[in-house]
C-alpha positions in Angstrom: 163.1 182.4 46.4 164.9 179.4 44.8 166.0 178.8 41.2 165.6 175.8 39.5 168.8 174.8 40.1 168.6 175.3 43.8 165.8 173.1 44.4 167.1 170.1 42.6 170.5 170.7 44.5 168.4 170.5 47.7 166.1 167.9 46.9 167.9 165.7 44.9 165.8 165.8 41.9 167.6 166.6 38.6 166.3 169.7 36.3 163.9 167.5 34.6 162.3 165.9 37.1 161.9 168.9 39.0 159.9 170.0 35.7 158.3 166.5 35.3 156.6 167.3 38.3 155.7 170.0 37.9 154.1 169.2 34.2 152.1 166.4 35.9 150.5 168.7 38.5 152.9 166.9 41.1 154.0 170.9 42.4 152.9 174.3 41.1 152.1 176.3 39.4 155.7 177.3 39.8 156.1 181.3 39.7 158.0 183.2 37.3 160.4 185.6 37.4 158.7 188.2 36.0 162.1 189.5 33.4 163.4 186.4 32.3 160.7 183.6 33.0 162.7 181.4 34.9 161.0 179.7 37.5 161.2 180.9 40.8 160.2 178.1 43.9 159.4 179.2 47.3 160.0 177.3 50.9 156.4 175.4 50.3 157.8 174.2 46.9 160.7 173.2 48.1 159.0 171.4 51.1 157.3 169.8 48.6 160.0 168.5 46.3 162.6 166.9 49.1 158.6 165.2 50.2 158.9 164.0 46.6 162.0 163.3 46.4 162.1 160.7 49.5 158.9 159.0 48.4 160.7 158.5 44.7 163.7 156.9 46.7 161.6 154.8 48.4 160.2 153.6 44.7 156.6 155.0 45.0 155.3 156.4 41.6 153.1 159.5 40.7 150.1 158.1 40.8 150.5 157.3 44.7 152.9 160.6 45.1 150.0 162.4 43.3 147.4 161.0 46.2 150.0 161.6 48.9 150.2 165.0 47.8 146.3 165.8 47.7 146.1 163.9 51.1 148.4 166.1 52.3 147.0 169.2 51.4 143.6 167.9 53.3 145.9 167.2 56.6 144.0 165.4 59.1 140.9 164.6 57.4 143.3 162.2 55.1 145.3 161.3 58.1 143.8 157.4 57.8 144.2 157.7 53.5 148.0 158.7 54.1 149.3 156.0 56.6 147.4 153.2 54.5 149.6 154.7 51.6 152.4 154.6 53.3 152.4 151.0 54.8 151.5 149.6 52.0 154.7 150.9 50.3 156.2 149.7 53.3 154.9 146.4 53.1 156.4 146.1 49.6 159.9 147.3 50.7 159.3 144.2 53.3 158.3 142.1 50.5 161.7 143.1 48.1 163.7 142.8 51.3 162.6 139.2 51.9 163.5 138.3 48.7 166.5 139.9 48.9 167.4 137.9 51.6 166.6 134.6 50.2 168.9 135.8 46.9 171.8 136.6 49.4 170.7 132.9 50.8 171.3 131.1 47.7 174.8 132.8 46.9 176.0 131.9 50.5 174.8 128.4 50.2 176.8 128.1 46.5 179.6 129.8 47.9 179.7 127.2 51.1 179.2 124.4 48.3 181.9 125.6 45.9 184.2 126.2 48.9 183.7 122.3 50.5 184.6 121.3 47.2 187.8 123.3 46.8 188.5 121.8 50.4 187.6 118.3 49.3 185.2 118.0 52.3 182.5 115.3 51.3 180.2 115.7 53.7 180.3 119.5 53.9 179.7 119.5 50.3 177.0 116.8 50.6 175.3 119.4 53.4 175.9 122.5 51.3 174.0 120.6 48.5 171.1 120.3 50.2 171.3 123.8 52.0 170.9 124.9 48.3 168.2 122.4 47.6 166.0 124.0 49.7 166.9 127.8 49.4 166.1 126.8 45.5 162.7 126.2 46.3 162.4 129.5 47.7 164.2 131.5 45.2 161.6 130.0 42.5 158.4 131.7 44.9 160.3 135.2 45.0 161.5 135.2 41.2 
Protein backbone atom coordinates (compact mmCIF):
# COMPACT_ATOMS: atom_id res chain seq x y z
CA UNK A 1 0.00 0.00 0.00
CA UNK A 2 0.99 3.60 -0.91
CA UNK A 3 0.39 6.82 0.90
CA UNK A 4 -0.59 9.80 -0.58
CA UNK A 5 2.56 11.06 -0.70
CA UNK A 6 4.09 8.08 -2.40
CA UNK A 7 1.91 8.04 -5.34
CA UNK A 8 2.35 11.67 -6.28
CA UNK A 9 6.26 11.08 -5.72
CA UNK A 10 5.89 8.26 -8.35
CA UNK A 11 3.58 9.63 -10.61
CA UNK A 12 4.33 13.05 -10.67
CA UNK A 13 1.07 14.35 -9.64
CA UNK A 14 1.08 16.83 -6.63
CA UNK A 15 -1.20 16.05 -3.44
CA UNK A 16 -4.00 17.88 -4.91
CA UNK A 17 -4.17 16.55 -8.07
CA UNK A 18 -3.82 13.23 -6.79
CA UNK A 19 -7.13 14.18 -4.83
CA UNK A 20 -8.63 16.09 -7.82
CA UNK A 21 -8.81 12.96 -9.36
CA UNK A 22 -9.90 11.26 -7.30
CA UNK A 23 -12.93 13.83 -6.50
CA UNK A 24 -13.86 13.67 -10.22
CA UNK A 25 -14.16 9.91 -10.34
CA UNK A 26 -10.82 9.92 -12.38
CA UNK A 27 -9.37 6.98 -9.60
CA UNK A 28 -11.11 5.32 -6.58
CA UNK A 29 -12.64 5.06 -4.34
CA UNK A 30 -9.38 5.29 -2.66
CA UNK A 31 -9.13 3.03 0.58
CA UNK A 32 -8.64 4.23 4.00
CA UNK A 33 -6.56 3.40 6.53
CA UNK A 34 -8.88 2.19 8.82
CA UNK A 35 -7.06 4.39 12.30
CA UNK A 36 -6.23 7.53 10.86
CA UNK A 37 -8.27 7.86 7.48
CA UNK A 38 -5.47 8.53 5.34
CA UNK A 39 -5.71 7.26 2.06
CA UNK A 40 -4.15 4.24 1.26
CA UNK A 41 -3.47 3.46 -2.87
CA UNK A 42 -2.69 0.10 -4.17
CA UNK A 43 -0.46 -1.08 -7.44
CA UNK A 44 -3.90 -0.67 -9.66
CA UNK A 45 -4.12 2.97 -8.34
CA UNK A 46 -0.95 3.74 -8.79
CA UNK A 47 -1.03 2.19 -12.40
CA UNK A 48 -3.65 4.34 -12.82
CA UNK A 49 -2.19 7.67 -11.74
CA UNK A 50 1.46 7.51 -13.68
CA UNK A 51 -1.48 6.55 -16.89
CA UNK A 52 -2.86 9.92 -15.77
CA UNK A 53 -0.18 11.52 -15.23
CA UNK A 54 1.43 11.02 -18.91
CA UNK A 55 -1.86 11.77 -20.60
CA UNK A 56 -1.88 15.28 -18.46
CA UNK A 57 1.73 15.91 -19.87
CA UNK A 58 0.68 15.31 -23.07
CA UNK A 59 -2.10 18.22 -22.45
CA UNK A 60 -5.22 15.91 -22.63
CA UNK A 61 -8.06 17.00 -20.12
CA UNK A 62 -10.48 14.93 -17.86
CA UNK A 63 -13.15 14.80 -19.96
CA UNK A 64 -10.90 12.65 -22.63
CA UNK A 65 -8.78 11.10 -19.43
CA UNK A 66 -12.19 10.26 -17.95
CA UNK A 67 -13.20 8.23 -21.43
CA UNK A 68 -9.68 6.82 -21.65
CA UNK A 69 -10.11 5.48 -18.35
CA UNK A 70 -13.60 3.86 -18.87
CA UNK A 71 -12.14 2.55 -22.29
CA UNK A 72 -9.63 1.08 -20.52
CA UNK A 73 -11.42 -0.70 -17.98
CA UNK A 74 -13.60 -2.32 -21.12
CA UNK A 75 -9.96 -3.49 -22.73
CA UNK A 76 -10.50 -4.78 -26.07
CA UNK A 77 -14.01 -4.06 -26.77
CA UNK A 78 -12.77 -0.22 -26.63
CA UNK A 79 -9.59 -1.02 -28.34
CA UNK A 80 -10.91 1.17 -31.69
CA UNK A 81 -12.48 4.09 -29.04
CA UNK A 82 -8.94 4.32 -27.35
CA UNK A 83 -6.50 4.66 -30.43
CA UNK A 84 -9.10 7.29 -32.08
CA UNK A 85 -8.46 9.06 -28.62
CA UNK A 86 -5.20 8.85 -28.74
CA UNK A 87 -4.38 10.11 -32.38
CA UNK A 88 -6.36 12.66 -32.24
CA UNK A 89 -4.41 14.10 -29.31
CA UNK A 90 -1.64 13.19 -31.41
CA UNK A 91 -2.81 15.01 -34.24
CA UNK A 92 -3.03 18.20 -32.12
CA UNK A 93 0.55 17.77 -30.67
CA UNK A 94 1.39 17.65 -34.67
CA UNK A 95 -0.76 20.63 -35.11
CA UNK A 96 1.14 22.80 -31.96
CA UNK A 97 4.39 21.44 -33.30
CA UNK A 98 3.80 22.90 -36.78
CA UNK A 99 3.18 26.00 -35.47
CA UNK A 100 5.90 25.88 -33.43
CA UNK A 101 8.06 25.58 -36.16
CA UNK A 102 6.86 28.31 -38.21
CA UNK A 103 7.35 30.69 -34.79
CA UNK A 104 10.94 29.38 -34.58
CA UNK A 105 10.78 30.36 -38.55
CA UNK A 106 10.00 33.83 -38.12
CA UNK A 107 12.67 34.50 -35.21
CA UNK A 108 15.39 32.92 -37.56
CA UNK A 109 14.32 34.86 -40.48
CA UNK A 110 14.44 38.40 -38.05
CA UNK A 111 17.53 37.22 -36.62
CA UNK A 112 19.17 36.71 -40.38
CA UNK A 113 17.55 40.23 -41.21
CA UNK A 114 18.80 42.12 -38.13
CA UNK A 115 22.16 40.34 -38.52
CA UNK A 116 22.58 41.50 -42.58
CA UNK A 117 21.94 44.78 -41.32
CA UNK A 118 24.62 44.87 -38.58
CA UNK A 119 26.87 43.44 -41.48
CA UNK A 120 25.75 46.17 -43.80
CA UNK A 121 24.97 43.41 -46.43
CA UNK A 122 22.22 44.91 -48.91
CA UNK A 123 21.30 42.20 -50.62
CA UNK A 124 21.23 39.74 -47.73
CA UNK A 125 19.11 42.03 -45.96
CA UNK A 126 16.89 42.67 -49.06
CA UNK A 127 16.59 38.41 -49.08
CA UNK A 128 16.01 38.19 -45.32
CA UNK A 129 13.18 40.78 -45.90
CA UNK A 130 11.41 38.77 -47.96
CA UNK A 131 12.21 35.36 -46.15
CA UNK A 132 10.18 37.15 -43.44
CA UNK A 133 7.49 38.30 -45.79
CA UNK A 134 6.52 35.05 -46.37
CA UNK A 135 7.01 33.28 -43.00
CA UNK A 136 4.53 36.28 -41.91
CA UNK A 137 1.87 34.98 -43.87
CA UNK A 138 2.14 31.88 -42.20
CA UNK A 139 2.52 33.03 -38.63
CA UNK A 140 -0.96 34.93 -39.16
CA UNK A 141 -2.78 31.14 -40.10
CA UNK A 142 -1.19 29.49 -36.87
CA UNK A 143 -1.85 32.58 -34.47
Amino acid sequence: MFTIQDVSRRSGLSEPTVRYYEQVGLIGPIRRDESSGHRRYDDADLHTLESLACLRATGVGIEDMRVYEANRARGRAAAAEQRDLLLRHAERIEAEIAAQHVRLEYLRAKAALWEARDRRDAAAEAAAVERTMEVVTRLEVVR
